[in-house]
C-alpha positions in Angstrom: -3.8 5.0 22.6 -0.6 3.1 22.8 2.3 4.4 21.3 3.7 2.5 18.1 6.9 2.4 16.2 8.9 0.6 13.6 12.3 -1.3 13.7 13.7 -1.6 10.2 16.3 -4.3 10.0 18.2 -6.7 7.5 18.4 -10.5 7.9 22.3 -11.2 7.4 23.2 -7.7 6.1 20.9 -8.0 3.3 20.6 -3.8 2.9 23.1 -3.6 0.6 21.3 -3.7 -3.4 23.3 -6.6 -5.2 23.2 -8.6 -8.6 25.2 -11.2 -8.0 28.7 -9.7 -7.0 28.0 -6.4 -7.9 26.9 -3.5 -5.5 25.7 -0.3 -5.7 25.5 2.3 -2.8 22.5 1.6 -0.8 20.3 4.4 0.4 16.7 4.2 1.8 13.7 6.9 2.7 11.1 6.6 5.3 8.4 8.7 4.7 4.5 9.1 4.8 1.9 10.6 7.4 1.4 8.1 9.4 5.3 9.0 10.9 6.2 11.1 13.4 10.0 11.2 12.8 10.4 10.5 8.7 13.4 11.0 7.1 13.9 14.0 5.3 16.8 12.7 3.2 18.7 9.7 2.1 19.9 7.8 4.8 22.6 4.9 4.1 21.7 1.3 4.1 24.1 0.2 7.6 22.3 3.3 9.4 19.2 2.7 8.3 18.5 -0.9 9.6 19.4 1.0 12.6 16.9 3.2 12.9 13.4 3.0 14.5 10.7 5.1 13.7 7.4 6.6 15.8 3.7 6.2 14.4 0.8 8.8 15.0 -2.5 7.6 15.5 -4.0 9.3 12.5 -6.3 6.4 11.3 -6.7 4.7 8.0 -5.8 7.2 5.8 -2.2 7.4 6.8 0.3 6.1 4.9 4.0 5.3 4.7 6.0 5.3 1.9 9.9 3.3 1.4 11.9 4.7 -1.3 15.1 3.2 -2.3 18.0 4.4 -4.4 20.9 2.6 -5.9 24.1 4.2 -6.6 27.0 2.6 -9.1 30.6 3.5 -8.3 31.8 6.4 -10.2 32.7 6.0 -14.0 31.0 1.9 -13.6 27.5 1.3 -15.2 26.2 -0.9 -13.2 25.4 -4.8 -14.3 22.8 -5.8 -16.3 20.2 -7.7 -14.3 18.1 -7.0 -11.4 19.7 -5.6 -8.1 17.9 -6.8 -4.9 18.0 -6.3 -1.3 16.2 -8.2 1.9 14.4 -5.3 4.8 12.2 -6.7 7.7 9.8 -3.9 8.9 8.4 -4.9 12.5 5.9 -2.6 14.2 5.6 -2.7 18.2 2.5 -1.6 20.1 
């Protein structure tokens, strides 16, 4: 089998969660068993689209999950609205 892997990345810095000109801190997981190499915490948004990942060859019932989190600066609620970001996920075999 050929080994596979996954380049997360962000077309023009697009990581960051944003409604319209407000941010929050931008944190993602990688997780599932389809990974060799998940992430076992919270890695920041500008590391993250860094990173690349290795896949096992353990069929279709593997999976891999993306989490997310959104943090507001301290003692700010953050806007109303829905916060969005942009990730590209490419595999290579």
């Amino acid at each position: 089998d050929a080994p596979c892997s996954i380049i997360i990345s962000a077309p023009g810095s697009t990581q960051t969660l944003t409604n319209g000109t407000s941010t929050l801190a931008t944190s993602y997981q990688l997780t599932g068993t389809a990974l060799a190499d998940g992430d076992g915490d919270w890695v920041p948004a500008d590391t993250f689209v860094t990173k690349s990942y290795h896949i096992l060859n353990n069929g279709p019932g593997a999976d891999l999950k993306l989490y997310a989190q959104g943090v507001a600066p301290a003692d700010t609620a953050p806007a109303a609205g829905t916060d969005a970001a942009s990730l590209t996920v490419t595999g290579t075999w």
